[in-house]
C-alpha positions as CSV (number, residue, x, y, z in Angstrom):
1,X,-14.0,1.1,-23.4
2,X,-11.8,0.7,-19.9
3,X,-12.4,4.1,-18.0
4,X,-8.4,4.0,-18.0
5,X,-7.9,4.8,-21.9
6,X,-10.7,8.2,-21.4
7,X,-9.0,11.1,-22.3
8,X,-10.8,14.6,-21.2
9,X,-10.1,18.1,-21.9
10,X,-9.4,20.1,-18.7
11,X,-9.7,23.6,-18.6
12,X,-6.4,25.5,-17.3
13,X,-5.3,28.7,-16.8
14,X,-3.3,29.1,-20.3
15,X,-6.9,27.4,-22.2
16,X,-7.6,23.8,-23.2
17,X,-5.1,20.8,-22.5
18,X,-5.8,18.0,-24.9
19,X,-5.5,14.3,-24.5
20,X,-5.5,14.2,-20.1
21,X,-6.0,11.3,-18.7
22,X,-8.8,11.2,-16.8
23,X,-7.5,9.2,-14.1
24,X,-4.6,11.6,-13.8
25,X,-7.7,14.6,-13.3
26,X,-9.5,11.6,-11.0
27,X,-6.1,12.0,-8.6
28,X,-5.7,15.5,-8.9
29,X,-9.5,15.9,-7.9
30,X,-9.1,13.1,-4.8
31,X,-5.9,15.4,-3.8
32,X,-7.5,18.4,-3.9
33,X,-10.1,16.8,-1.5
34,X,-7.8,15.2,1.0
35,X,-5.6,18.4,1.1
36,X,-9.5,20.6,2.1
37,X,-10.3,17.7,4.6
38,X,-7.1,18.7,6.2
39,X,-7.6,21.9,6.1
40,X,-10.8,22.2,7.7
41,X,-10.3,19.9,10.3
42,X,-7.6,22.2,11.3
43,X,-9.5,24.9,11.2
44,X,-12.5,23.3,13.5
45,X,-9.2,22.6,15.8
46,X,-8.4,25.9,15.9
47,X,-11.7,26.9,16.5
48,X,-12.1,24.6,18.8
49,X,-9.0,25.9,21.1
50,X,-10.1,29.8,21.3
51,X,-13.2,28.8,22.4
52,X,-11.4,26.6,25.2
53,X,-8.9,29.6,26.2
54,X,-11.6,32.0,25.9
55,X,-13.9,29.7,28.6
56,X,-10.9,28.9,30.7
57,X,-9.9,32.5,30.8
58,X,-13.8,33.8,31.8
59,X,-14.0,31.1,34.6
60,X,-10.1,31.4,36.2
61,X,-8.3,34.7,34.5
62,X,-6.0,34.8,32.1
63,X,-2.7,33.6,34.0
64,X,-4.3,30.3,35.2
65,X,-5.9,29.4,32.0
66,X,-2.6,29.8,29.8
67,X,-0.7,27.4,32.8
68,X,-4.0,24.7,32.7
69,X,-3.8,24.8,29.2
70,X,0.3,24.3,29.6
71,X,-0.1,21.1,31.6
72,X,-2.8,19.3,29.5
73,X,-0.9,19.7,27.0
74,X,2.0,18.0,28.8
75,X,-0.4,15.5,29.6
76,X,-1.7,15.3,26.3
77,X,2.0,14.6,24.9
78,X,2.8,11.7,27.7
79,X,-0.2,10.1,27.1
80,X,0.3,9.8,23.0
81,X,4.0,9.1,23.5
């Protein structure tokens, strides 16, 4: 029997769903994964940029640090454009 023609019950909020495809629940599953990938490579990037202003700011004070921070990120943009 081709995996394709499998058909699952999936638990939702309302109860049971009958007859799902379980390719359809293989996609929502593989979207569901892509969409927390995202989500916590943001978050590491996030993490990733208090930790730079909070150094930056320690070693030159706050006005300097937001201004260096400013022109990498000018740099940043020029050199991805």
């Amino acid at each position: 029997m081709s995996r394709h023609n499998v058909r699952v019950k999936v638990k939702s909020p309302h109860g049971f769903i009958n007859n799902v495809v379980k390719s359809k629940v293989d996609d929502q599953h593989e979207k569901l994964h892509m969409f927390t990938k995202v989500v916590m490579e943001k978050q590491a990037l996030r993490e990733r940029y208090i930790k730079l202003m909070n150094d930056a700011e320690k070693a030159v004070g706050r006005k300097e640090a937001i201004y260096l921070l400013r022109d990498a990120e000018i740099i940043w943009d020029k050199i991805n454009s």
